[in-house]
C-alpha positions in Angstrom: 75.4 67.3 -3.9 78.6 65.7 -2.3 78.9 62.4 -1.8 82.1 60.9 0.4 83.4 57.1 -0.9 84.7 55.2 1.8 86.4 51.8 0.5 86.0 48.7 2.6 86.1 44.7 2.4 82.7 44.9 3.9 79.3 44.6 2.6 79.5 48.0 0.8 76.9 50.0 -0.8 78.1 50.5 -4.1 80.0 48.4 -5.9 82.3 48.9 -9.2 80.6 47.8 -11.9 84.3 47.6 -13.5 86.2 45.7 -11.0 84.0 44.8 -7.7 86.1 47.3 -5.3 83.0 48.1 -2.6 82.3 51.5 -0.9 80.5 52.9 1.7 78.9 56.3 1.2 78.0 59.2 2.9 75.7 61.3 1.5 75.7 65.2 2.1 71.4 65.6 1.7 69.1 62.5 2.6 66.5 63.0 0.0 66.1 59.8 -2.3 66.4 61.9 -5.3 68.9 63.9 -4.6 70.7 60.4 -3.6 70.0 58.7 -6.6 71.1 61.0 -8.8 74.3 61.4 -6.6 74.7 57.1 -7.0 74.8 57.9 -10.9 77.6 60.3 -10.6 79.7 58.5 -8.0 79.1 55.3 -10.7 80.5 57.3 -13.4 83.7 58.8 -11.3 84.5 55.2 -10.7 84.2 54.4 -14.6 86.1 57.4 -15.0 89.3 56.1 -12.7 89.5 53.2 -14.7 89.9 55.2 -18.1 93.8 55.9 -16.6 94.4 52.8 -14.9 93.1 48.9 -14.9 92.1 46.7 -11.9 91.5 48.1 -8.2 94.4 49.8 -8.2 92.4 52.6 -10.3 90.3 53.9 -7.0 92.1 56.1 -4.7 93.0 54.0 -1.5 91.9 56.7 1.1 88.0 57.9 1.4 87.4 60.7 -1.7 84.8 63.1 -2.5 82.3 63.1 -5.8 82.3 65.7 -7.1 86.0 65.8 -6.5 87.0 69.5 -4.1 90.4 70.3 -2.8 89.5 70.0 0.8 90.9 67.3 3.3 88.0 64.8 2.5 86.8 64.4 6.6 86.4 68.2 6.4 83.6 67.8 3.6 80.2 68.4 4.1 79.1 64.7 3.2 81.3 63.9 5.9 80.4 66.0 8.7 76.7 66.1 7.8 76.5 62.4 6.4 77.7 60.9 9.8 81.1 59.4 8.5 82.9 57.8 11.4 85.7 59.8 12.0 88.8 59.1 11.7 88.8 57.5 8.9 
């Protein structure tokens, strides 16, 4: 399942467990287990941007897609089907 991380200064939720950096997600399927497992993997990928770089600079600035895909990441289906306001 795709999952699309929006940063933001507001009340996100998720939160970093490495440095506090807050996102908003959008999730491409609306069952709570598909979601919860989903939450584990978008916990790891932001573990895993810290394993490069330290601080909040580690998270990529504009909205990003777990798993990662090559597509523009408004075009994703967690995106389009998860109701992320557009533009970002």
């Amino acid at each position: 399942m795709q999952v699309l991380c929006v940063p933001t200064e507001e009340c996100g939720e998720i939160i970093c467990e490495i440095c506090a950096k807050q996102y908003k997600l959008y999730f491409e399927r609306s069952s709570r287990e598909d979601r919860e497992q989903a939450i584990a993997q978008v916990l790891q990928a932001l573990a895993q941007h810290h394993i490069q770089d330290e601080g909040i600079d580690a998270h990529p600035e504009r909205p990003f897609n777990v798993p990662e895909w090559s597509g523009r990441p408004e075009l994703s289906g967690a995106a389009l089907l998860g109701g992320a306001p557009l533009p970002f």
